[in-house]
Each structure stands twice: as C-alpha cells, then as structure tokens.
C-alpha positions in Angstrom: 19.9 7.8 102.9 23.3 9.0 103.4 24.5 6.2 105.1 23.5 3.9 102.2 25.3 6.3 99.6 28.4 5.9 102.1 28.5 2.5 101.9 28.0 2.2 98.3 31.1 4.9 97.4 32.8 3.0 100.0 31.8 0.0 98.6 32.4 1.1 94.9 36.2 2.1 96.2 36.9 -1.1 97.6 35.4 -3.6 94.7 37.6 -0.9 92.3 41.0 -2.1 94.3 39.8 -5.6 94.0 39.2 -5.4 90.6 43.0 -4.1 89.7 44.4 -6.4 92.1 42.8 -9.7 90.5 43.2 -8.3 86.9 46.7 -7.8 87.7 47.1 -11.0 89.2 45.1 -12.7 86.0 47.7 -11.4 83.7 50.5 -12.0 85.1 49.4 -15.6 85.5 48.5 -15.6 82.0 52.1 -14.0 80.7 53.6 -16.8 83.2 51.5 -19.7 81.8 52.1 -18.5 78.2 56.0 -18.4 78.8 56.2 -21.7 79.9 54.6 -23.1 76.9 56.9 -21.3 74.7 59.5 -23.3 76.6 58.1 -26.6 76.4 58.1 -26.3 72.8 55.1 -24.9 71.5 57.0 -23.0 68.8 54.6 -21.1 66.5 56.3 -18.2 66.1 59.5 -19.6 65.9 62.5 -18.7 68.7 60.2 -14.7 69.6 59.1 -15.4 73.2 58.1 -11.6 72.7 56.2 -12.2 70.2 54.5 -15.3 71.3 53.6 -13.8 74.7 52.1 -10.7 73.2 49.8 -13.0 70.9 48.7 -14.6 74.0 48.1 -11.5 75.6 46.3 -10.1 73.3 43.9 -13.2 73.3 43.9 -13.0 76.2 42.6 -9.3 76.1 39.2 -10.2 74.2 38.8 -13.5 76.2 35.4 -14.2 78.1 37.7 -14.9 81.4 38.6 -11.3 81.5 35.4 -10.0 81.1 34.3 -12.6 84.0 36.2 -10.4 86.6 33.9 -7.6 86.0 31.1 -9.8 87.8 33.9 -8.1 91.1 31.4 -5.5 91.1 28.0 -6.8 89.9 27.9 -9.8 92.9 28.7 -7.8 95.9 25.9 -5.0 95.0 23.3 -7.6 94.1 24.0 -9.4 97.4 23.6 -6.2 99.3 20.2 -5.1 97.3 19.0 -8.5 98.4 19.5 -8.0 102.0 18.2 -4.7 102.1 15.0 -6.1 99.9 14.6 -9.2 102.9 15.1 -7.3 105.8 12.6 -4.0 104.9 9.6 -6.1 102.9 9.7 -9.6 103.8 
C-alpha cells in the first residue's frame, strides 16, 4: 500500500510540473498569436497592443482550452486505475 501512495505523490509531483510547463507554454503561444494579429491589422482597440493582448488574455483566461489542460492530471490516474483494475480482477 505504500508503494502505491509513492507512486501516486510521485505521480501527482510530476503531472503538477507538466501542468505549469504546458500552461506556460499555452499562454505564451496565445500572447504570441494575439500580437501578431494586432499587427496584421485587426485594430479594435485602436494603436494599444497592451491593451489588445490583455483582452485576449483575459479571454483567454475563461476559455474551455484552458480548462482542457486540467485533463494533465485526470488521464494519467484513470489510465493507471485501469491497469491496476485489469491486472488484479480480470
């Protein structure tokens, strides 16, 4: 029983670091992609790049893709469970 709660903090630890890394990632992809369409022209808020990005941003904030990254830590531990289910009552 120890061994499994070892591997799940270990497990936990390791989908945590994922998590920041691709959240991280996902914004500055999104602050990227937003910047180069204030370039091309897409000039809502008139000449405020600032301004536009941080609109964006916070769109992007309450966005279903964000909230998709949280599946980081639901996937790996449903995987797992299903193993463990297989290989002890199957």
């Amino acid at each position: 029983m120890i061994a499994l709660a070892r591997l799940f903090l270990l497990l936990f630890v390791l989908l945590t670091v994922l998590y920041v890394s691709l959240s991280i990632w996902s914004r500055r992809t999104r602050r990227r992609k937003l910047g180069e369409d204030f370039d091309e022209g897409d000039r809502e808020y008139g000449d405020i790049r600032d301004a536009y990005v941080r609109k964006g941003l916070e769109d992007y904030d309450d966005s279903f893709r964000r909230r998709l990254i949280l599946l980081v830590y639901v996937v790996p531990v449903v995987v797992i469970a299903y193993i463990i289910y297989v290989v002890n009552y199957t």
